[in-house]
PDB file of N, H, CA, C and O in Angstrom:
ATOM      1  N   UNK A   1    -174.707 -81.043 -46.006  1.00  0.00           N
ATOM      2  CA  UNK A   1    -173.444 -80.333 -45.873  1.00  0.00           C
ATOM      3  C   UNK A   1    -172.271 -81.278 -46.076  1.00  0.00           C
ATOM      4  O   UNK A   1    -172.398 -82.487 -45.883  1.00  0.00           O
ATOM      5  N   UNK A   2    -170.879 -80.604 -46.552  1.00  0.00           N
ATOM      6  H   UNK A   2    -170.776 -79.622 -46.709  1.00  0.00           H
ATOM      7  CA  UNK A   2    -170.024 -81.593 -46.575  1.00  0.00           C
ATOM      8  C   UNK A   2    -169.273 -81.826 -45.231  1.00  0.00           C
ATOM      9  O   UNK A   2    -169.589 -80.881 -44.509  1.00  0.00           O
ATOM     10  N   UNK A   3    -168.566 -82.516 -44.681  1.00  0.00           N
ATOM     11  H   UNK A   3    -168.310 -83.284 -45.268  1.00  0.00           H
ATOM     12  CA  UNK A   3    -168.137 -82.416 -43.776  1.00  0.00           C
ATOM     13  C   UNK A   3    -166.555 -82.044 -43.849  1.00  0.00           C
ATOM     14  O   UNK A   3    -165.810 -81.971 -44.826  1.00  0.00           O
ATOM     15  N   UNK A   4    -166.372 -81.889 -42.820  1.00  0.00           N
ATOM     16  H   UNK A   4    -166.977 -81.948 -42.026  1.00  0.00           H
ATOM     17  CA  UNK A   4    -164.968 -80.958 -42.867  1.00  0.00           C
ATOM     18  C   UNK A   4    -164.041 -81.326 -41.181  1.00  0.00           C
ATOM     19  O   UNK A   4    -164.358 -81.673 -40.043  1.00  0.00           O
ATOM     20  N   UNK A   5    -162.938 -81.028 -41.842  1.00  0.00           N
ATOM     21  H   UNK A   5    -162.680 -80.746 -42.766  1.00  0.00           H
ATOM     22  CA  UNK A   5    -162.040 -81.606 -40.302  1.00  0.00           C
ATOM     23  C   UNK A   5    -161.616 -80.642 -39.754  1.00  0.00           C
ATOM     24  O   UNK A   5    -161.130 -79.696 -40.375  1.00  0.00           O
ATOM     25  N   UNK A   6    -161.753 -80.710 -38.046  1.00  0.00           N
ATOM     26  H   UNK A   6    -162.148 -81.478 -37.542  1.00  0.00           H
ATOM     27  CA  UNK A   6    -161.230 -79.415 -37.603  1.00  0.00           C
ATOM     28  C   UNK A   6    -159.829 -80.019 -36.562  1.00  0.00           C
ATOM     29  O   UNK A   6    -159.587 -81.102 -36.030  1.00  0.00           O
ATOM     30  N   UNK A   7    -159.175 -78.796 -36.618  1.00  0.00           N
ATOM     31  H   UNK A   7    -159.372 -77.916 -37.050  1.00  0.00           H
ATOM     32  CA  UNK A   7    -158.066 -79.406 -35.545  1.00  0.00           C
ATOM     33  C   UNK A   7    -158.437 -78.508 -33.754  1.00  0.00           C
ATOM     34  O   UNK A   7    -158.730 -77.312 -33.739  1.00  0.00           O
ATOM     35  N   UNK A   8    -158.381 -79.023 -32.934  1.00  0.00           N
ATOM     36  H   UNK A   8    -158.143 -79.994 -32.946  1.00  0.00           H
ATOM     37  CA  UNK A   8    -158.218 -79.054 -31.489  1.00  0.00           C
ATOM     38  C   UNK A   8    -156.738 -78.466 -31.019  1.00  0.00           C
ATOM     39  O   UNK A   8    -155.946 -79.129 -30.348  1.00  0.00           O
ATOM     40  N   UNK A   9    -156.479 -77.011 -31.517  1.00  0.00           N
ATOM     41  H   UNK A   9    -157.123 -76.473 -32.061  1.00  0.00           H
ATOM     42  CA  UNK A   9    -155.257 -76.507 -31.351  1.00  0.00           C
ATOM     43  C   UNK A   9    -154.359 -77.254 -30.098  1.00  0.00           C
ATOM     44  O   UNK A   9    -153.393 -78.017 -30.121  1.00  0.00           O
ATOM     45  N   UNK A  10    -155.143 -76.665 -29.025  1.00  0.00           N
ATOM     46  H   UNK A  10    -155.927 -76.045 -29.006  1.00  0.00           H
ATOM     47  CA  UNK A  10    -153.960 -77.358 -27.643  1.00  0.00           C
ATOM     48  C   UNK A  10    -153.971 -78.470 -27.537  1.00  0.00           C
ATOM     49  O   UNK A  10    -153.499 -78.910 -26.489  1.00  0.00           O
ATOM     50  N   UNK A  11    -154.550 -79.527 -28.633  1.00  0.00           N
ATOM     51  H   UNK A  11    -154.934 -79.169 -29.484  1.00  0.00           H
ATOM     52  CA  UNK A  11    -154.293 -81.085 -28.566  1.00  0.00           C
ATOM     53  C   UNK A  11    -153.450 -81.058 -29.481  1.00  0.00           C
ATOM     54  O   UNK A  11    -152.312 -81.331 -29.101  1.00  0.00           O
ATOM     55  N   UNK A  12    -153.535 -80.892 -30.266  1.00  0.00           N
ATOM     56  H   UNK A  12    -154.460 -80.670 -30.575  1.00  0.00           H
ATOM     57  CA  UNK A  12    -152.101 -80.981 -31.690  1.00  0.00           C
ATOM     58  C   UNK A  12    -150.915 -80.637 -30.996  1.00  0.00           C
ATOM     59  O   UNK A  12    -150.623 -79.628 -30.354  1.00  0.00           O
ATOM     60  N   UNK A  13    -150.244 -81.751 -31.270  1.00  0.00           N
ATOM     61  H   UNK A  13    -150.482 -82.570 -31.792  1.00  0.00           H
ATOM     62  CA  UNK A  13    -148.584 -82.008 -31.265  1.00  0.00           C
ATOM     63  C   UNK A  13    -147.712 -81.554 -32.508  1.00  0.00           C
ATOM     64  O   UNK A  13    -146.652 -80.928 -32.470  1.00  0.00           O
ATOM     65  N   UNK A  14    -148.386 -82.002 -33.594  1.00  0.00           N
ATOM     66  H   UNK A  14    -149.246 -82.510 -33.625  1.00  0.00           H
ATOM     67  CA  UNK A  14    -147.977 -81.723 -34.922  1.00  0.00           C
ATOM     68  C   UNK A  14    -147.341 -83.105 -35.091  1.00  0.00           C
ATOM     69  O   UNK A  14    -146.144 -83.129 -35.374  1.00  0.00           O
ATOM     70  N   UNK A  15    -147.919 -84.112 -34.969  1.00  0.00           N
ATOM     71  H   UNK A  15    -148.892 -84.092 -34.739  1.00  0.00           H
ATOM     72  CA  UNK A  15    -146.959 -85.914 -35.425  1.00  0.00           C
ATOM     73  C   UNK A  15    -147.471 -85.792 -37.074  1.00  0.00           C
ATOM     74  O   UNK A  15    -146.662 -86.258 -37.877  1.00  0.00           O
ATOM     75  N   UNK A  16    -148.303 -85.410 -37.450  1.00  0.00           N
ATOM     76  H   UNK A  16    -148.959 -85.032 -36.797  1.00  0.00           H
ATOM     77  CA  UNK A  16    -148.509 -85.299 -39.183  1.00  0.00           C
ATOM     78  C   UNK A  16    -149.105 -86.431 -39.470  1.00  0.00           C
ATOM     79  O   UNK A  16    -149.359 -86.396 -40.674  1.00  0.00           O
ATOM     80  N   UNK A  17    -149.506 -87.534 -38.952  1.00  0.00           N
ATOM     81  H   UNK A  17    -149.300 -87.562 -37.974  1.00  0.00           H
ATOM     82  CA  UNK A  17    -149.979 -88.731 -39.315  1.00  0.00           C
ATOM     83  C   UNK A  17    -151.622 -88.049 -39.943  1.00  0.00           C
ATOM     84  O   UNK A  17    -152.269 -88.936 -40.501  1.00  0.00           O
ATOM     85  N   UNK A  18    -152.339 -86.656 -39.924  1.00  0.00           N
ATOM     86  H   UNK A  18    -151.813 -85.936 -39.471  1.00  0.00           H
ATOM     87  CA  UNK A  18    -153.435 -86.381 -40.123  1.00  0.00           C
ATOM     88  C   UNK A  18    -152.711 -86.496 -42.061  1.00  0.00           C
ATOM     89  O   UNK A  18    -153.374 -87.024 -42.953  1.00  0.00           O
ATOM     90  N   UNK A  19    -151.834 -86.113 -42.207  1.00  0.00           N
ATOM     91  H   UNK A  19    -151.295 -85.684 -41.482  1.00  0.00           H
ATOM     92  CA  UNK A  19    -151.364 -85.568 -43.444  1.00  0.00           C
ATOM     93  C   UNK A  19    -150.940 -86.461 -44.422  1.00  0.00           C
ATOM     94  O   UNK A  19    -150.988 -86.471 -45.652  1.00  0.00           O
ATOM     95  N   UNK A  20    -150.328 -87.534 -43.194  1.00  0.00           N
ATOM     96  H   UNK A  20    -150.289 -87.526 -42.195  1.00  0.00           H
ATOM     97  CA  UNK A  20    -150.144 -88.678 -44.429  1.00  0.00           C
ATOM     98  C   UNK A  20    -150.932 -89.320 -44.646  1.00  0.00           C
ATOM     99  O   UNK A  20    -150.830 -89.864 -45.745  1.00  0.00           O
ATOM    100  N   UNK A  21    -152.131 -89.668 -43.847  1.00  0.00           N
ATOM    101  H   UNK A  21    -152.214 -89.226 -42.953  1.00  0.00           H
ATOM    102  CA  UNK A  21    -153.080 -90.116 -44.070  1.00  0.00           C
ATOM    103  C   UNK A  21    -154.716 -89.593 -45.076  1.00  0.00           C
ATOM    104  O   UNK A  21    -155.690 -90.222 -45.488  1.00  0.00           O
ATOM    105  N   UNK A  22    -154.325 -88.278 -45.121  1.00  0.00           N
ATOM    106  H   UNK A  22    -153.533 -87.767 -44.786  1.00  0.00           H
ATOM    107  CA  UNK A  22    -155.193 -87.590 -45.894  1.00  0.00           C
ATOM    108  C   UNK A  22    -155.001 -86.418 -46.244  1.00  0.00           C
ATOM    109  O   UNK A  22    -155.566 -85.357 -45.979  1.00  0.00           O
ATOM    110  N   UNK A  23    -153.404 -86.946 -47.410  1.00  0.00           N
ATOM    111  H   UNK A  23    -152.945 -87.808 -47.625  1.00  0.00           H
ATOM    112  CA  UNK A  23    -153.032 -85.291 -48.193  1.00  0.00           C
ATOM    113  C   UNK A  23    -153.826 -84.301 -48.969  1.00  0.00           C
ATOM    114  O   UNK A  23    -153.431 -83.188 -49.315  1.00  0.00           O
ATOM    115  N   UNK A  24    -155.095 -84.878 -49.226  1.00  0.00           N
ATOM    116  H   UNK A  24    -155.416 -85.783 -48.945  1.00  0.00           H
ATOM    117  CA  UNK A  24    -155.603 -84.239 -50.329  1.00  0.00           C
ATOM    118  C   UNK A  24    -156.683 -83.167 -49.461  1.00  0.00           C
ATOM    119  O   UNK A  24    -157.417 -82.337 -49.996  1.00  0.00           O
ATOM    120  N   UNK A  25    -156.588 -83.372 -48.321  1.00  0.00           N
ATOM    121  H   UNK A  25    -155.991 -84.047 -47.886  1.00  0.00           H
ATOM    122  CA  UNK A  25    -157.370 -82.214 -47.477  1.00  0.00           C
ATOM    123  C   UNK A  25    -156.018 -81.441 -46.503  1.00  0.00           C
ATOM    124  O   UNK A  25    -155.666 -80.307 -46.827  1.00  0.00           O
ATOM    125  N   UNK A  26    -155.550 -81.923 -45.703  1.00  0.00           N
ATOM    126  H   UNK A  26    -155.835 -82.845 -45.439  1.00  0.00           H
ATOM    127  CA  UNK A  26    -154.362 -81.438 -45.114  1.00  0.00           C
ATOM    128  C   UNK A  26    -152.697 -81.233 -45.730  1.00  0.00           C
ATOM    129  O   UNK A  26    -151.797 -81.832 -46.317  1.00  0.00           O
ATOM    130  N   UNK A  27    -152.982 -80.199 -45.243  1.00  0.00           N
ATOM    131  H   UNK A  27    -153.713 -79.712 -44.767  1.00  0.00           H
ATOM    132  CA  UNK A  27    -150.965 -79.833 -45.674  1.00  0.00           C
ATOM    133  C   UNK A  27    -150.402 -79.817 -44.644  1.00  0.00           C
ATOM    134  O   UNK A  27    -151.138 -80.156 -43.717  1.00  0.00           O
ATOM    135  N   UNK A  28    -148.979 -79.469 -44.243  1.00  0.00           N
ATOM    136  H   UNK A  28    -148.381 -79.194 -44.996  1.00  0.00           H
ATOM    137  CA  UNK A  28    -148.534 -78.963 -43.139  1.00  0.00           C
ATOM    138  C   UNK A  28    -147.953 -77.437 -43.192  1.00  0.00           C
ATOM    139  O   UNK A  28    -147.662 -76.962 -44.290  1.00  0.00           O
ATOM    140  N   UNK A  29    -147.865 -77.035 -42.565  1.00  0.00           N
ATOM    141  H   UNK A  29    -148.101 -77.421 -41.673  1.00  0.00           H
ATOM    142  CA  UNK A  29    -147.228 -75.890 -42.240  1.00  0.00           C
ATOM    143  C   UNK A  29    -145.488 -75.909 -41.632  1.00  0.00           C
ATOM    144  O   UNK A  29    -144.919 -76.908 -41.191  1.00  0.00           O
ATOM    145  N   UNK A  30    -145.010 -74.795 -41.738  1.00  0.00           N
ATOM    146  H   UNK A  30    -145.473 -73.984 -42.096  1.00  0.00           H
ATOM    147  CA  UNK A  30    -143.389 -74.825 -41.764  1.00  0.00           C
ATOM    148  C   UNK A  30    -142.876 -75.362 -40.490  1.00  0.00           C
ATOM    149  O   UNK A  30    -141.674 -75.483 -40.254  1.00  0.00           O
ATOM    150  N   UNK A  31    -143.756 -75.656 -39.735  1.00  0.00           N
ATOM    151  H   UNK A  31    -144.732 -75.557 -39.927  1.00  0.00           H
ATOM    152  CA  UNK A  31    -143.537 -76.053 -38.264  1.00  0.00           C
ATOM    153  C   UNK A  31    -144.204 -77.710 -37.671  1.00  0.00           C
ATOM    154  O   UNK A  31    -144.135 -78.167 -36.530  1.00  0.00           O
ATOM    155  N   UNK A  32    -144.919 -78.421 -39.076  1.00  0.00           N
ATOM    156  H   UNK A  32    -144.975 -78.050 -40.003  1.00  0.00           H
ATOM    157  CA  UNK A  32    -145.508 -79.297 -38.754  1.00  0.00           C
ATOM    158  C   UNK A  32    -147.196 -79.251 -38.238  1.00  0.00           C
ATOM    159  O   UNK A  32    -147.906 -80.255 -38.177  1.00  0.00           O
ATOM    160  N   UNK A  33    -147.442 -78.476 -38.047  1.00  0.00           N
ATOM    161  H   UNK A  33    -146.866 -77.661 -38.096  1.00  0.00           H
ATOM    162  CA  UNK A  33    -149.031 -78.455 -37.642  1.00  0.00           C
ATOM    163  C   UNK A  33    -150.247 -78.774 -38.688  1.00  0.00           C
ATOM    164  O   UNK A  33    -150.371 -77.970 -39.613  1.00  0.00           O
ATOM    165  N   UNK A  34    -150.905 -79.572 -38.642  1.00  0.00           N
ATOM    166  H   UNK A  34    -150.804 -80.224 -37.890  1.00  0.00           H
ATOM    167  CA  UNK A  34    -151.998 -79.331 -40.057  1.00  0.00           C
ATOM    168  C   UNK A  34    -152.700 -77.984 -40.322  1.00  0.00           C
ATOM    169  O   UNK A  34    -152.731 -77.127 -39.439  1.00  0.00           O
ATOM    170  N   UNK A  35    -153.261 -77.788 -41.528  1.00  0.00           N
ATOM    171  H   UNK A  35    -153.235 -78.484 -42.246  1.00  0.00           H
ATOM    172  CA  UNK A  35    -153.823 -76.603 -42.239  1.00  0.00           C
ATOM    173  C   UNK A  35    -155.019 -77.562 -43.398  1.00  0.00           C
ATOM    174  O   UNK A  35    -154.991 -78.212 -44.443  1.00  0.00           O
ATOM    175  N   UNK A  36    -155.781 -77.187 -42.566  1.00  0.00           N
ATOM    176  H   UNK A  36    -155.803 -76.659 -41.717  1.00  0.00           H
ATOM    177  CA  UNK A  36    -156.951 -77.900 -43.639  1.00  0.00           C
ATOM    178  C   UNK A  36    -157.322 -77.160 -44.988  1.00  0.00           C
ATOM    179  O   UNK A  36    -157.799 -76.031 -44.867  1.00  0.00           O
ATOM    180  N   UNK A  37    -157.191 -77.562 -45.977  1.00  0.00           N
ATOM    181  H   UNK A  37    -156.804 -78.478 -46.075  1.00  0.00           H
ATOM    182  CA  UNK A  37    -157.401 -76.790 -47.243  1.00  0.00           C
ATOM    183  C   UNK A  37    -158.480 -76.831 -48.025  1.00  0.00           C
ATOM    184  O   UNK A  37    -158.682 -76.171 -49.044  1.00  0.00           O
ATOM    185  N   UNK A  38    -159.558 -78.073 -47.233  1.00  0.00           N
ATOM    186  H   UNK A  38    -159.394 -78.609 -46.405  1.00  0.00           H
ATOM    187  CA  UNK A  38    -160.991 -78.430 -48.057  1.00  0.00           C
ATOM    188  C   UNK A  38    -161.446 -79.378 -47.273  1.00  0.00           C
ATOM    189  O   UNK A  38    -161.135 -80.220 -46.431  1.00  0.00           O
ATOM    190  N   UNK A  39    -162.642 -78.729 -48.116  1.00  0.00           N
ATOM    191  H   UNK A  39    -162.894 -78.045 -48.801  1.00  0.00           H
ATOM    192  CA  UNK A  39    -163.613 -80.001 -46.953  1.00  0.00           C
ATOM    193  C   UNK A  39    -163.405 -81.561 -47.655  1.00  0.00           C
ATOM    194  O   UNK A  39    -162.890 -81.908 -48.718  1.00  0.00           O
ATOM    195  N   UNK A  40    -164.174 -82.467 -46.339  1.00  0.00           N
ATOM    196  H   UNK A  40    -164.593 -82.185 -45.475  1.00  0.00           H
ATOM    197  CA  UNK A  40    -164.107 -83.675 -47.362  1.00  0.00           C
ATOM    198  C   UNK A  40    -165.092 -83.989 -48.184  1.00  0.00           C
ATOM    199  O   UNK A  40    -166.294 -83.727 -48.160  1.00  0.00           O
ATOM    200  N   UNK A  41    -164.218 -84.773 -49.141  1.00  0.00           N
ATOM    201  H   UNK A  41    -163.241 -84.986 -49.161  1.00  0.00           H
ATOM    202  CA  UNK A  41    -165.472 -85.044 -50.484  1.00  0.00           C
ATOM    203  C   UNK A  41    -166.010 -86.691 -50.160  1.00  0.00           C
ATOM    204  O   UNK A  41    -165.445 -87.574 -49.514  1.00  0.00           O
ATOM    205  N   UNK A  42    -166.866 -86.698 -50.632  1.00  0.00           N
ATOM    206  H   UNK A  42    -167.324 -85.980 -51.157  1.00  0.00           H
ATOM    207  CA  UNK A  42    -167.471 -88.465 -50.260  1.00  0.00           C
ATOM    208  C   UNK A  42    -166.696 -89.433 -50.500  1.00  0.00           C
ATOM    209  O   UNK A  42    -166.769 -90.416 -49.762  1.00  0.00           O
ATOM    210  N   UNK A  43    -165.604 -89.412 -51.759  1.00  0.00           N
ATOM    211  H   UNK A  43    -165.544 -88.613 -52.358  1.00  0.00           H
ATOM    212  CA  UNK A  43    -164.772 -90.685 -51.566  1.00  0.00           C
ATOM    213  C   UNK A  43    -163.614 -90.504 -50.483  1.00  0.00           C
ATOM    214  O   UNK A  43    -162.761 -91.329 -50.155  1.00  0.00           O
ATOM    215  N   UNK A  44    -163.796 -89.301 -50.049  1.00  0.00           N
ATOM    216  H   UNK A  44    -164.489 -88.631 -50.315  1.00  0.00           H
ATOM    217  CA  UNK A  44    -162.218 -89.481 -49.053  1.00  0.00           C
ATOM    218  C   UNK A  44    -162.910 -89.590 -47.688  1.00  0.00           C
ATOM    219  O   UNK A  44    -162.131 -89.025 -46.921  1.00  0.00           O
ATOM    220  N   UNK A  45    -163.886 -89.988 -47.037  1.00  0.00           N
ATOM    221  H   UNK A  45    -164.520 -90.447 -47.660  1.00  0.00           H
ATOM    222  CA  UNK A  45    -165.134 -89.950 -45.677  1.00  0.00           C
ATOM    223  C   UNK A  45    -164.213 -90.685 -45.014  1.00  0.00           C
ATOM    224  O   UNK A  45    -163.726 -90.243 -43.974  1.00  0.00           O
ATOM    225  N   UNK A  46    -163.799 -92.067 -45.586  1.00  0.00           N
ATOM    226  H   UNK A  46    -164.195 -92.426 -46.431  1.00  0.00           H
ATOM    227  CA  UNK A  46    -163.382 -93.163 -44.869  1.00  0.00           C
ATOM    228  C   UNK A  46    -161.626 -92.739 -44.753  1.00  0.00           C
ATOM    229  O   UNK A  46    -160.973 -92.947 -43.730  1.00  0.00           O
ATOM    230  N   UNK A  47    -161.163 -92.235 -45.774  1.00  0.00           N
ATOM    231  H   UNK A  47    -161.693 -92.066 -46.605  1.00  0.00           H
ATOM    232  CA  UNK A  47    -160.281 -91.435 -44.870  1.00  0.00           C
ATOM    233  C   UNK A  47    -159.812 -90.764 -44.018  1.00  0.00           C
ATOM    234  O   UNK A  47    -158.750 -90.836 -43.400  1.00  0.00           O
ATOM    235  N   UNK A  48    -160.748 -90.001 -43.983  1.00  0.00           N
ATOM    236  H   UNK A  48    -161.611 -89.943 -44.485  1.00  0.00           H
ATOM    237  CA  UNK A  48    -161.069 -88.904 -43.332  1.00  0.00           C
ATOM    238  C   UNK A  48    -161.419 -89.519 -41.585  1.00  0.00           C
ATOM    239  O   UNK A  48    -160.885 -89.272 -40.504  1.00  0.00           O
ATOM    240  N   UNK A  49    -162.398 -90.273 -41.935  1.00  0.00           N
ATOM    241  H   UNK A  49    -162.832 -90.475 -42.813  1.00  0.00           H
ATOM    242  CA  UNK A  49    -162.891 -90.949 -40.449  1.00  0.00           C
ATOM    243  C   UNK A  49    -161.293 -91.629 -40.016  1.00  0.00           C
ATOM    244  O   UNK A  49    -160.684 -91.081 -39.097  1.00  0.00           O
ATOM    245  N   UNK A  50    -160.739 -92.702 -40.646  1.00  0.00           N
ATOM    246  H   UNK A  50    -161.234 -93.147 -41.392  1.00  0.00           H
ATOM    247  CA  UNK A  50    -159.166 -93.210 -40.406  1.00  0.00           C
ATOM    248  C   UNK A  50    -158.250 -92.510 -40.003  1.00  0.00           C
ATOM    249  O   UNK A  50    -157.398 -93.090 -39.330  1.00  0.00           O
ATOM    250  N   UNK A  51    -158.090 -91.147 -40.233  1.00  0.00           N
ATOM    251  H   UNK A  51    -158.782 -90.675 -40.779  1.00  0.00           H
ATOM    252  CA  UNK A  51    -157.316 -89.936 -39.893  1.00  0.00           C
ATOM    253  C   UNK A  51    -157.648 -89.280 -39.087  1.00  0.00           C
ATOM    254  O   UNK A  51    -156.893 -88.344 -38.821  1.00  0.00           O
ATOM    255  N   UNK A  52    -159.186 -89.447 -38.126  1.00  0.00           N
ATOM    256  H   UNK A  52    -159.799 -90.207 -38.342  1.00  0.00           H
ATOM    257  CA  UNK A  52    -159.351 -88.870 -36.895  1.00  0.00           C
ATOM    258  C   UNK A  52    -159.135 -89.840 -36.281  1.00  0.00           C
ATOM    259  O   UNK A  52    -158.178 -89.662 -35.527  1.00  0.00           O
ATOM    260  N   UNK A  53    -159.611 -90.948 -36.211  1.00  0.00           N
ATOM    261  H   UNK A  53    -160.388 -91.093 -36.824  1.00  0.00           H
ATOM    262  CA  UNK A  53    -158.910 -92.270 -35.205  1.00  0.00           C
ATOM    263  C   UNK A  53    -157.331 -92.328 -35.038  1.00  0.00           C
ATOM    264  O   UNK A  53    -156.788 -92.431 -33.938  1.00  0.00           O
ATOM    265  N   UNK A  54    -156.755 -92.263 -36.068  1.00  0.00           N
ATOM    266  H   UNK A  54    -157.196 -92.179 -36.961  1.00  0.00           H
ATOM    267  CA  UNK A  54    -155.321 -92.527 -36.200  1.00  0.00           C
ATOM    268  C   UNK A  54    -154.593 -90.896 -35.355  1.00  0.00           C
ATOM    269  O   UNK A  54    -153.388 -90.908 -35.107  1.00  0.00           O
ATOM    270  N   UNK A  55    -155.184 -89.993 -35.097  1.00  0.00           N
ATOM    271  H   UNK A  55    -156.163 -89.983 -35.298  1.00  0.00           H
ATOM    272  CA  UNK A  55    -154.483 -89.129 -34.103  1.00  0.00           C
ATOM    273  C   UNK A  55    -154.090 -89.403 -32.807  1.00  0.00           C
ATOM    274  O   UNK A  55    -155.051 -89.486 -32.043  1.00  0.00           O
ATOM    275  N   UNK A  56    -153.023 -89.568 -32.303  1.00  0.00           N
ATOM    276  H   UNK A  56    -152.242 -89.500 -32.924  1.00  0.00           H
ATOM    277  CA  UNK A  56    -152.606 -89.610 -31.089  1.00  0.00           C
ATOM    278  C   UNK A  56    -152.797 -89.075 -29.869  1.00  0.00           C
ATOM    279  O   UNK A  56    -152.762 -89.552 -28.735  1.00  0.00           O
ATOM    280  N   UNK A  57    -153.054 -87.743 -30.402  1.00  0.00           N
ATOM    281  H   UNK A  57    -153.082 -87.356 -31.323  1.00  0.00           H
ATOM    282  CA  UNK A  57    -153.592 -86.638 -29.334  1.00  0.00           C
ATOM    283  C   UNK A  57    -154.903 -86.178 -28.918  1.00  0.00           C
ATOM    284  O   UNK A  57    -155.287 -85.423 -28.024  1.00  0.00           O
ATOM    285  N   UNK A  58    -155.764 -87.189 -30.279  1.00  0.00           N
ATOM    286  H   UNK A  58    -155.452 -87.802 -31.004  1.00  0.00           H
ATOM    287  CA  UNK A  58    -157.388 -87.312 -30.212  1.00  0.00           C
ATOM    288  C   UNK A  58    -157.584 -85.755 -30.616  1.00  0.00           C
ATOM    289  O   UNK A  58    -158.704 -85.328 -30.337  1.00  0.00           O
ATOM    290  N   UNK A  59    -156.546 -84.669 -31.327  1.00  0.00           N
ATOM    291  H   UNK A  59    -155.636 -85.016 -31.554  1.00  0.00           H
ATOM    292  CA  UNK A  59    -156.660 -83.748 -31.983  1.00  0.00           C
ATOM    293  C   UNK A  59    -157.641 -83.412 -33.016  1.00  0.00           C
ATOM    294  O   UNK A  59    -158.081 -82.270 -33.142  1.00  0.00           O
ATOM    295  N   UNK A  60    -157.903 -84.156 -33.576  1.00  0.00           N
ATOM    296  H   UNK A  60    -157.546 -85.085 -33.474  1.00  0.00           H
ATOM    297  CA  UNK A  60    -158.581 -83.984 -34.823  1.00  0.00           C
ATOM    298  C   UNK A  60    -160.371 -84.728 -34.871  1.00  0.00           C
ATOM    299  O   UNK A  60    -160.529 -85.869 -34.437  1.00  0.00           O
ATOM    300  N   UNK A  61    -161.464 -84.002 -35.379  1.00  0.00           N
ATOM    301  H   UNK A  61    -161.335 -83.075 -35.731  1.00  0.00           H
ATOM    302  CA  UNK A  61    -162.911 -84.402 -35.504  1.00  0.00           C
ATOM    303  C   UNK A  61    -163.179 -84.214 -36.840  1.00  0.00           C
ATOM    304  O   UNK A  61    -162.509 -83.517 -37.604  1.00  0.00           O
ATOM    305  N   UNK A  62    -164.461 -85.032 -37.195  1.00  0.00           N
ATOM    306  H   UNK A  62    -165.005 -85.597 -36.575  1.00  0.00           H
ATOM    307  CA  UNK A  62    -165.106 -84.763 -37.967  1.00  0.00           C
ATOM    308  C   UNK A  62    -166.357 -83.951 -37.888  1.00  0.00           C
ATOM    309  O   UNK A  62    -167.038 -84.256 -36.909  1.00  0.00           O
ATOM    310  N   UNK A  63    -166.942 -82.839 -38.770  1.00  0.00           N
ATOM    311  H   UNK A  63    -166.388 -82.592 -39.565  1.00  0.00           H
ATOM    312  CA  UNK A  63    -167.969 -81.989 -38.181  1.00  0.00           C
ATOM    313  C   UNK A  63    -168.642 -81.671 -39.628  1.00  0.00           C
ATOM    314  O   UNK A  63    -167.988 -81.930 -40.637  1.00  0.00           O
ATOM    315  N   UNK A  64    -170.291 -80.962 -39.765  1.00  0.00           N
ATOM    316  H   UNK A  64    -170.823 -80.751 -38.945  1.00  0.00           H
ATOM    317  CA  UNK A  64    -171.027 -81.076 -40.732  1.00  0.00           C
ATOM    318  C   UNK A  64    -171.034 -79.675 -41.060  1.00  0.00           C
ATOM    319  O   UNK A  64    -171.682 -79.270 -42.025  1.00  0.00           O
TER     320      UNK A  64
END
């Protein structure tokens, strides 16, 4: 399976660091919150893993 990022609604703040760190799966929405648009592909993993560490609110996982 590919893996895919989910967000932890009542942990999200909306700081966007998921987005700058991995635009090509996350957008934001008009209010700042992420919106995942695809799963991840194998070269973006290590992004992907960097962009759940790098959350502040420990909002964000990786899942199969």
């Amino acid at each position: 399976m590919t893996p895919q990022v989910r967000v932890d609604w009542p942990r999200c703040r909306a700081h966007g660091l998921c987005f700058e760190l991995l635009p090509e799966v996350v957008e934001l929405d008009e209010w700042g919150y992420p919106v995942i648009t695809a799963p991840v592909p194998d070269d973006l993993l290590t992004h992907a893993r960097a962009a759940v560490k790098a959350c502040p609110q420990i909002a964000l996982r990786l899942v199969d």
